[in-house]
C-alpha positions as CSV (number, residue, x, y, z in Angstrom):
1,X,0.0,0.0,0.0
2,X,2.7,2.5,1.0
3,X,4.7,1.6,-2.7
4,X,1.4,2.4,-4.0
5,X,0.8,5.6,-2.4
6,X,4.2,6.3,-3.4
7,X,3.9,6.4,-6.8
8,X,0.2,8.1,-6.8
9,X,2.6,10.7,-5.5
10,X,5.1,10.8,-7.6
11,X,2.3,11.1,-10.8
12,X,0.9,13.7,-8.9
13,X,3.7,15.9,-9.1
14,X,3.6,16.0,-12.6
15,X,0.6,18.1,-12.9
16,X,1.6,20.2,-9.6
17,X,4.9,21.1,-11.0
18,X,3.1,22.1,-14.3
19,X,0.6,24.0,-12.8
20,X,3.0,25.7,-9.6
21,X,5.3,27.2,-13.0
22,X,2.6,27.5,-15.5
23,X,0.6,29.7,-12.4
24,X,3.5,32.2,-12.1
25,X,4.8,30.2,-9.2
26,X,8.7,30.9,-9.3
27,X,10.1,28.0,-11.0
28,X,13.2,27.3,-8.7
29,X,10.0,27.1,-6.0
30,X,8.2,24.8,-7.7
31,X,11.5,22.6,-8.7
32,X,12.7,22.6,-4.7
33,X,9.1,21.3,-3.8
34,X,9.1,18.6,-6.4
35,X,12.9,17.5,-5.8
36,X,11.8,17.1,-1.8
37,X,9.3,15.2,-2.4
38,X,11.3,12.7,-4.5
39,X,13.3,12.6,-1.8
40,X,11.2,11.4,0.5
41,X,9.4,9.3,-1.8
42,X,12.6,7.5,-2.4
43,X,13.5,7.0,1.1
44,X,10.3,5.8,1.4
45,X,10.7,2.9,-0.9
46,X,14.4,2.4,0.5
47,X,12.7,1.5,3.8
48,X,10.4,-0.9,2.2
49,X,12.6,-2.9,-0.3
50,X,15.9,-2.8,1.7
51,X,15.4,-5.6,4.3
52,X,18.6,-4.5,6.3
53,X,16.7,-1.0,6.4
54,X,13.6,-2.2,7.5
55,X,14.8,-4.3,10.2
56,X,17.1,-1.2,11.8
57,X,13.8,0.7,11.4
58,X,11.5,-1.6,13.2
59,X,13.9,-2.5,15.6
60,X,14.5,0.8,16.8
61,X,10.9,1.9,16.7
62,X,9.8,-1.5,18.2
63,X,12.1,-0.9,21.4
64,X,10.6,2.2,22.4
């Protein structure tokens, strides 16, 4: 579900970055916000397809 959601964002920032430069938003703006969530995106999926990663995460939340 969270790969999923993952890419819904990631299509979702097509039309946002269009319409953030197309709207007169500045486009190093609308780039940064784009590029952050990428970012994130990304380290999503690292935490869901790395094993090793995954572990160290749930371990560490688990303890708590």
């Amino acid at each position: 579900m969270a790969l999923g959601s993952g890419v819904v964002g990631l299509v979702a920032l097509i039309p946002y970055w269009l319409a953030a430069h197309g709207g007169g938003e500045t486009a190093g703006t609308a780039t940064w916000t784009a590029f952050v969530h990428v970012v994130m995106v990304a380290g999503v999926f690292a935490l869901l397809l790395v094993p090793q990663l995954e572990r160290w995460v749930d371990h560490h939340v688990m303890s708590r």
